[in-house]
C-alpha positions as CSV (number, residue, x, y, z in Angstrom):
1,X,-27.8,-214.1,-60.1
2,X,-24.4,-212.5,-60.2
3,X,-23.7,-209.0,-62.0
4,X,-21.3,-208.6,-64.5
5,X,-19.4,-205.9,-62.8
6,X,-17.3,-203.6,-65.3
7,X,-13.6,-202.8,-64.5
8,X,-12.6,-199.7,-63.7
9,X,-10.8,-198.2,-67.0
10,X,-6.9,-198.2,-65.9
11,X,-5.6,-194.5,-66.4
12,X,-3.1,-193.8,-69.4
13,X,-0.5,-191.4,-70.1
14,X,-3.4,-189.4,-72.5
15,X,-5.8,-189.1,-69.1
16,X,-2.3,-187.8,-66.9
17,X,-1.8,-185.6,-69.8
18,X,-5.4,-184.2,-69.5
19,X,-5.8,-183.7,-66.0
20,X,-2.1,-182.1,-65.3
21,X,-2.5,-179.8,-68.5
22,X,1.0,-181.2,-69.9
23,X,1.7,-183.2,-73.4
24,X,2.1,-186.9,-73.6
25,X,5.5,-186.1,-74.5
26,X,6.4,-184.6,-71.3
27,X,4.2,-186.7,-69.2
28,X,6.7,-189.8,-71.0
29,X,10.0,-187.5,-70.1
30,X,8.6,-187.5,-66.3
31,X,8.4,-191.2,-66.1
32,X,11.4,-191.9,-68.5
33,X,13.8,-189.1,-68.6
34,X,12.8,-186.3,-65.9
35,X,16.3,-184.5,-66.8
36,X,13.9,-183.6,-70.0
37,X,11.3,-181.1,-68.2
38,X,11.8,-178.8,-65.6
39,X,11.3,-179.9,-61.8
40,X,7.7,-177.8,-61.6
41,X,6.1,-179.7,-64.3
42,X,7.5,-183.6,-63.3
43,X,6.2,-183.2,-60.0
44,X,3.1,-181.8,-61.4
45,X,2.5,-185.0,-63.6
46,X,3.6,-187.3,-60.9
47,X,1.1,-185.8,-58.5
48,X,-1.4,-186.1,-61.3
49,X,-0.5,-190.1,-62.0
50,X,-0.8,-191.0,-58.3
51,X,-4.4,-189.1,-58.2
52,X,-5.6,-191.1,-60.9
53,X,-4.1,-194.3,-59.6
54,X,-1.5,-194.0,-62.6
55,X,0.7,-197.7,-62.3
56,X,3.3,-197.6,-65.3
57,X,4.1,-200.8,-67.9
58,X,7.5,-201.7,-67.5
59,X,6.9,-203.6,-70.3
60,X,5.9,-201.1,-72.6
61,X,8.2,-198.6,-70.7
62,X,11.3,-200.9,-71.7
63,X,9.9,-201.2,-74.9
64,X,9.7,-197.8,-75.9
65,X,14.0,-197.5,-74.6
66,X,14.4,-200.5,-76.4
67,X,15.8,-202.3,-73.6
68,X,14.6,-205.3,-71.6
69,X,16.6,-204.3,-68.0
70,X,17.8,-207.3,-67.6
71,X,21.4,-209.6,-68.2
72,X,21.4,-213.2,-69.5
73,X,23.8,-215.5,-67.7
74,X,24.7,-218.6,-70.4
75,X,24.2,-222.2,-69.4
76,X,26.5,-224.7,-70.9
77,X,24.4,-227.5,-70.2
78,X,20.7,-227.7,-69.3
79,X,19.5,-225.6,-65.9
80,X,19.7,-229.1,-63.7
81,X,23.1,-229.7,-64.5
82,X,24.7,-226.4,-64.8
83,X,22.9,-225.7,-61.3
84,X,24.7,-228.6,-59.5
85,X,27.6,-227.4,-59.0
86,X,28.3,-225.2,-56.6
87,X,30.7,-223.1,-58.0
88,X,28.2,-222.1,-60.5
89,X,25.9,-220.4,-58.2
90,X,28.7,-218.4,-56.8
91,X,29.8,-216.7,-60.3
92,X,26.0,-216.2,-60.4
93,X,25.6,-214.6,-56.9
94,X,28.5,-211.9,-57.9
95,X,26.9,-211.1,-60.9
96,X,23.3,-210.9,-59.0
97,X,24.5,-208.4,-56.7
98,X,25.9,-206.0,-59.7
99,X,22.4,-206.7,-61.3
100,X,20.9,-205.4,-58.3
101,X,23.6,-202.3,-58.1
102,X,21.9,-201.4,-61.4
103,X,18.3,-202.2,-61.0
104,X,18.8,-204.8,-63.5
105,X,17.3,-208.8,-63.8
106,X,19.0,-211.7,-64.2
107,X,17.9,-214.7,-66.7
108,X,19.2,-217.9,-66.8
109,X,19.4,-219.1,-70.0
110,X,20.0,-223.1,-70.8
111,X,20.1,-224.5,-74.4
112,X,16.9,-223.8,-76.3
113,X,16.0,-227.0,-78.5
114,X,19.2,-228.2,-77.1
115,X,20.9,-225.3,-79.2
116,X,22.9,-222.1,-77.5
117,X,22.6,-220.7,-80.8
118,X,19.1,-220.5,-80.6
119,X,18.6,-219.8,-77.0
120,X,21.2,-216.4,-77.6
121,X,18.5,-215.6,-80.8
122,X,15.8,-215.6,-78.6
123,X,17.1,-214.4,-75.4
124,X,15.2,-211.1,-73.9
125,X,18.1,-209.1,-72.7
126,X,20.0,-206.5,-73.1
127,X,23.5,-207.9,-72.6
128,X,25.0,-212.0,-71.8
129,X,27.6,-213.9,-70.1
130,X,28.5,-216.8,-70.6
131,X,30.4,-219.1,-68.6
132,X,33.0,-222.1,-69.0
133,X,32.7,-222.2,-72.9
134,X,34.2,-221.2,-75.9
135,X,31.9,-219.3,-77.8
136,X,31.6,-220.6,-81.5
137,X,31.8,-217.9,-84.0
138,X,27.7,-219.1,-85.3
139,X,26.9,-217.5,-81.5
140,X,29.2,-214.5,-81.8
141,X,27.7,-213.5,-85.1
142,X,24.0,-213.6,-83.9
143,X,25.1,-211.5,-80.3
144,X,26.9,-208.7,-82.9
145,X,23.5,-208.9,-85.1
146,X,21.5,-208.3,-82.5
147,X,24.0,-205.8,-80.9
148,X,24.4,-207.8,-77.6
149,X,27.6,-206.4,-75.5
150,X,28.7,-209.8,-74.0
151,X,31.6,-211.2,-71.4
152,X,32.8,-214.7,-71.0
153,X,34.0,-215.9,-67.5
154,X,36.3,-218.7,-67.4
155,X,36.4,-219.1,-71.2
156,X,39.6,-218.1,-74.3
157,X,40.5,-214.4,-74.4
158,X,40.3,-213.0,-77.9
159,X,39.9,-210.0,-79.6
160,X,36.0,-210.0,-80.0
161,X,35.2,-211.0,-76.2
162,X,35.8,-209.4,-73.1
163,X,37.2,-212.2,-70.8
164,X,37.4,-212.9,-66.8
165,X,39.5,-215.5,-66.2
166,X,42.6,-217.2,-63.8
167,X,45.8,-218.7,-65.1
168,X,44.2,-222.3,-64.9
169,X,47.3,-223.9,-66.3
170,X,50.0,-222.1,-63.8
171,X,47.1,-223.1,-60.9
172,X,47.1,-226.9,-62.0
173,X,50.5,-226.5,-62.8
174,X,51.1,-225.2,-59.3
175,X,48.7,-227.3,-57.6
176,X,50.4,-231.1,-59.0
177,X,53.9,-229.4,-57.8
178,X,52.3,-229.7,-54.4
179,X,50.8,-233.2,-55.0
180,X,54.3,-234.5,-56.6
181,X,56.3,-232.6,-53.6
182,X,54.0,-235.0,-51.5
183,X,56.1,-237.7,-52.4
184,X,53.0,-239.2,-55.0
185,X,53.8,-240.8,-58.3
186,X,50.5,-243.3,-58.7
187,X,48.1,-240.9,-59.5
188,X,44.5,-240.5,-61.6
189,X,43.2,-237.5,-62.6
190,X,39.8,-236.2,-63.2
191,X,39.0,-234.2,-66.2
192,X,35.9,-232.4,-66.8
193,X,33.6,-232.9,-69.6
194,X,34.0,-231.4,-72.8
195,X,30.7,-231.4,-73.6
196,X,29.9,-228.5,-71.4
197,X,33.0,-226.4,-73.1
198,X,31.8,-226.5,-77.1
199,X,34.4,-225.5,-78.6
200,X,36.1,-225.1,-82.4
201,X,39.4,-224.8,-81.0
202,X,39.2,-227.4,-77.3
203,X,43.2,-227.0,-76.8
204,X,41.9,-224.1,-75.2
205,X,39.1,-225.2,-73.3
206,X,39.2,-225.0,-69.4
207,X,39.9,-228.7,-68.6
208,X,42.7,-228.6,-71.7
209,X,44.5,-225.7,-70.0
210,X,44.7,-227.1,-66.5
211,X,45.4,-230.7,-68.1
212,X,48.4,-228.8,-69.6
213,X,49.4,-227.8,-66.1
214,X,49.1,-230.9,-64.8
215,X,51.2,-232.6,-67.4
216,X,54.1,-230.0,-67.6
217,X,54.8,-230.3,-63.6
218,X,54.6,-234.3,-64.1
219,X,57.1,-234.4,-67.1
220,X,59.4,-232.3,-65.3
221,X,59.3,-234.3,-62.3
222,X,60.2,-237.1,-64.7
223,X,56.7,-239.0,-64.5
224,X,54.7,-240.0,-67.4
225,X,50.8,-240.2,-66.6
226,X,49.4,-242.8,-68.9
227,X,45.5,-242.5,-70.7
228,X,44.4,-244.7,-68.6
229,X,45.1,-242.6,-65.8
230,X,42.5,-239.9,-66.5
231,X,39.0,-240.2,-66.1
232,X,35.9,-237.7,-67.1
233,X,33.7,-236.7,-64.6
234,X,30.3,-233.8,-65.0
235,X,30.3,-231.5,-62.6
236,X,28.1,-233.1,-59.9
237,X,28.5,-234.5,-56.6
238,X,26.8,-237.7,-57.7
239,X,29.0,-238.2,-60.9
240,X,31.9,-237.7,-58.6
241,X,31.3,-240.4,-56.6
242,X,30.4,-242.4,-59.6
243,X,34.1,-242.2,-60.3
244,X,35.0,-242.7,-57.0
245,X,33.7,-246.1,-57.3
246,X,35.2,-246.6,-60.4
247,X,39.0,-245.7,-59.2
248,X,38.1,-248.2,-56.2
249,X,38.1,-250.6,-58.6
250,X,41.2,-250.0,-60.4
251,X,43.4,-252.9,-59.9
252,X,46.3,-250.8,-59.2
253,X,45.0,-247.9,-57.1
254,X,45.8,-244.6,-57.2
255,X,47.3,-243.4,-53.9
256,X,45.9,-239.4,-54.6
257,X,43.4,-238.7,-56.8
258,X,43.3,-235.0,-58.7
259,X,40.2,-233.7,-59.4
260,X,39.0,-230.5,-61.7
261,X,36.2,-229.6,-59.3
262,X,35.6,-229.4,-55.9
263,X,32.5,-230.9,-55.9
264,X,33.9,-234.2,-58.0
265,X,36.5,-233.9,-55.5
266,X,34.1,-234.2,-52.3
267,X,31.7,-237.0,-54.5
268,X,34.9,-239.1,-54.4
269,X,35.6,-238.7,-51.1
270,X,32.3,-239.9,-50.1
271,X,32.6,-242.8,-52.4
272,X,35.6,-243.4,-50.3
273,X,34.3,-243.4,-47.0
274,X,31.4,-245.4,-48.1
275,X,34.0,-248.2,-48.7
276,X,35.5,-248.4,-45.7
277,X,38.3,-245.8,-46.5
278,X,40.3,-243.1,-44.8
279,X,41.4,-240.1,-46.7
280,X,44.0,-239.5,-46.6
281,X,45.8,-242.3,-45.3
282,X,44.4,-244.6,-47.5
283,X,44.3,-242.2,-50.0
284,X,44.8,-238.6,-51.0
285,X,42.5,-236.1,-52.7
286,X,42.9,-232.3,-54.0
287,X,40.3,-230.3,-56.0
288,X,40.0,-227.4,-57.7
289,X,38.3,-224.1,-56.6
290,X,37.8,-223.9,-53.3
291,X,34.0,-223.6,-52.9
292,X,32.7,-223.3,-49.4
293,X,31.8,-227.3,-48.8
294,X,35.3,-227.2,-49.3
295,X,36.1,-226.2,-45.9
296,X,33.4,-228.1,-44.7
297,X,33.9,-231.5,-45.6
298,X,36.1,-233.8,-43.7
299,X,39.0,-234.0,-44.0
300,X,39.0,-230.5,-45.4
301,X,40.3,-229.9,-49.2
302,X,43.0,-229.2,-50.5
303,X,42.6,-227.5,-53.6
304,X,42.8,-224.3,-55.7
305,X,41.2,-221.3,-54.7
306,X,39.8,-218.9,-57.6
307,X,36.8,-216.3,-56.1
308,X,34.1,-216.8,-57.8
309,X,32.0,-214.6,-56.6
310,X,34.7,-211.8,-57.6
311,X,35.0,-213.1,-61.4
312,X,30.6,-212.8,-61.4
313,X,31.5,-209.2,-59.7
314,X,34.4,-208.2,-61.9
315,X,32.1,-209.6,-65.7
316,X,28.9,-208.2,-64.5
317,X,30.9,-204.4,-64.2
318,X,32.3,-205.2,-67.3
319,X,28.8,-206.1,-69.0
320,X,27.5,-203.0,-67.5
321,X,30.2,-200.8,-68.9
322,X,29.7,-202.1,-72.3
323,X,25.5,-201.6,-72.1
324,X,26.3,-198.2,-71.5
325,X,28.6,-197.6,-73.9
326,X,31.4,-196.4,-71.8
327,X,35.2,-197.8,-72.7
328,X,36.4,-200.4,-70.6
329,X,39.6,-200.0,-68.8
330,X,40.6,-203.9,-69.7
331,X,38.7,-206.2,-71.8
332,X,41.1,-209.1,-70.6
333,X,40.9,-209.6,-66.6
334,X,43.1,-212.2,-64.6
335,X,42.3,-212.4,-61.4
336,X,44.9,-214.1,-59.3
337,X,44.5,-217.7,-57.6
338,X,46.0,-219.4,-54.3
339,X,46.7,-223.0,-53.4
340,X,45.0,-223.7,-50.4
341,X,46.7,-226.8,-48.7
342,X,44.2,-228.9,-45.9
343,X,44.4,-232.1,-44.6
344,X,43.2,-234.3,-47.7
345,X,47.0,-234.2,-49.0
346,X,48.9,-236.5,-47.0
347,X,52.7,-237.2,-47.2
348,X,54.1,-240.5,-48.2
């Protein structure tokens, strides 16, 4: 017949108080704020806690500061999607490595109930970013309730939101000048879905801006794209070749395709090869911001390069600043972008 063994009482700050001959005040100040108590007594009290086997909460430790120690990063879309594409991960691997700088977590946080609203209400953190959206005032007034600092990457600079972003309408601006100078005049572009960019005001969502800069180099090249010419892709290497196929069915067909994304970019391309096509003599291909499959695929990309990593960096510092209430030096950063021209551009 087994004994109920008893577990061994786990040791509290009242026993490391007892034993070391210090308050429970200054035994908290050697765990929390050593600055508090001279050096004698804290390594006193931390002898004590490691003799009694003393492990602390970090729960109850972060409760007590009233902090969490950790940064919520924003999905626009559920964790499956938002994870797809690559360029995602890469804003998330610059923040990580602040995160880490700081001793800080980093939570993902999708749609709750398929609401950001609700997700922001009930996220534990002490700070968010959010990425690739334009923050409706209903979220904006339930970060300032809760007195969440928070940065968006990639999303409209205003007064209330620290911002990291590119000139994505001089890029695609820039970037069609390349495609037009080509020698190209039968082309379809590939938005990306709104639906990931909520928005009251969507003339300044991402894919508006860079549609703007595709537009303006066409007109002034004298070439008027038509509706029917742009197609809406997610942000997924399977959607893009989903369009692939489609524009291989388009009775007049395109002879370079422009793409908001990479990684719809490199799904077409695959789409293309799959039916029997070379790229980019049988057709042309540019994307937009120069992830690393990029330079991998072949042929290679060509396409707009905007670090990702760097804007993750650059709105993690930013975050960080705010959490400790130190002044930034900018609350608007543009970062600057390059056209990187490969082999999927060919000449006609």
């Amino acid at each position: 017949m087994e004994e109920n063994v008893p577990m061994a009482k786990r040791p509290t700050i009242k026993d490391i108080a007892r034993e070391s001959g210090y308050s429970k005040t200054a035994v908290s100040f050697a765990f929390n704020d050593p600055s508090r108590i001279s050096e004698k007594a804290c390594q006193q009290i931390l002898s004590t806690a490691q003799r009694l086997g003393y492990i602390p909460d970090p729960m109850a430790r972060n409760f007590s500061l009233r902090r969490h120690v950790s940064i919520g990063f924003l999905l626009p879309q559920i964790v499956q999607y938002s994870l797809q594409n690559p360029y995602t991960l890469q804003v998330i691997q610059g923040i990580g490595t602040v995160c880490e700088k700081y001793g800080y977590t980093l939570t993902l946080i999708p749609p709750l109930h398929k609401s950001i609203t609700e997700a922001v209400r009930n996220a534990a953190v002490d700070g968010l970013i959010t990425m690739g959206m334009q923050v409706e005032m209903e979220i904006v007034s339930v970060m300032q309730t809760r007195l969440l600092p928070y940065v968006t990457i990639d999303g409209t600079p205003d007064a209330q939101m620290p911002s990291v972003n590119i000139d994505d309408e001089k890029a695609c601006y820039d970037l069609m000048h390349l495609v037009l100078e080509a020698g190209h005049r039968n082309l379809v572009l590939i938005s990306l879905s709104e639906d990931a960019f909520a928005s009251p005001t969507k003339s300044e969502s991402v894919p508006n801006k860079r549609m703007r800069g595709y537009l303006r180099a066409a007109g002034e090249a004298g070439l008027v794209l038509e509706s029917s010419q742009v197609l809406v892709s997610e942000c997924t290497l399977v959607d893009g070749m989903r369009i692939g196929r489609t524009i291989l069915d388009l009775e007049n067909r395109p002879t370079c395709v422009v793409a908001m994304s990479d990684i719809v970019a490199i799904g077409c391309i695959l789409a293309f090869k799959e039916a029997g096509l070379c790229v980019p003599d049988d057709i042309s291909v540019v994307g937009f911001d120069n992830i690393d499959e990029s330079s991998c695929i072949m042929p290679q990309l060509t396409t707009v390069d905007q670090p990702a990593k760097e804007k993750g960096r650059l709105g993690a510092e930013a975050l960080f600043t705010m959490i400790n209430k130190e002044p930034l030096q900018s609350a608007h950063i543009q970062i600057p972008y390059r056209i990187i021209s490969r082999e999927s551009l060919k000449r006609i």
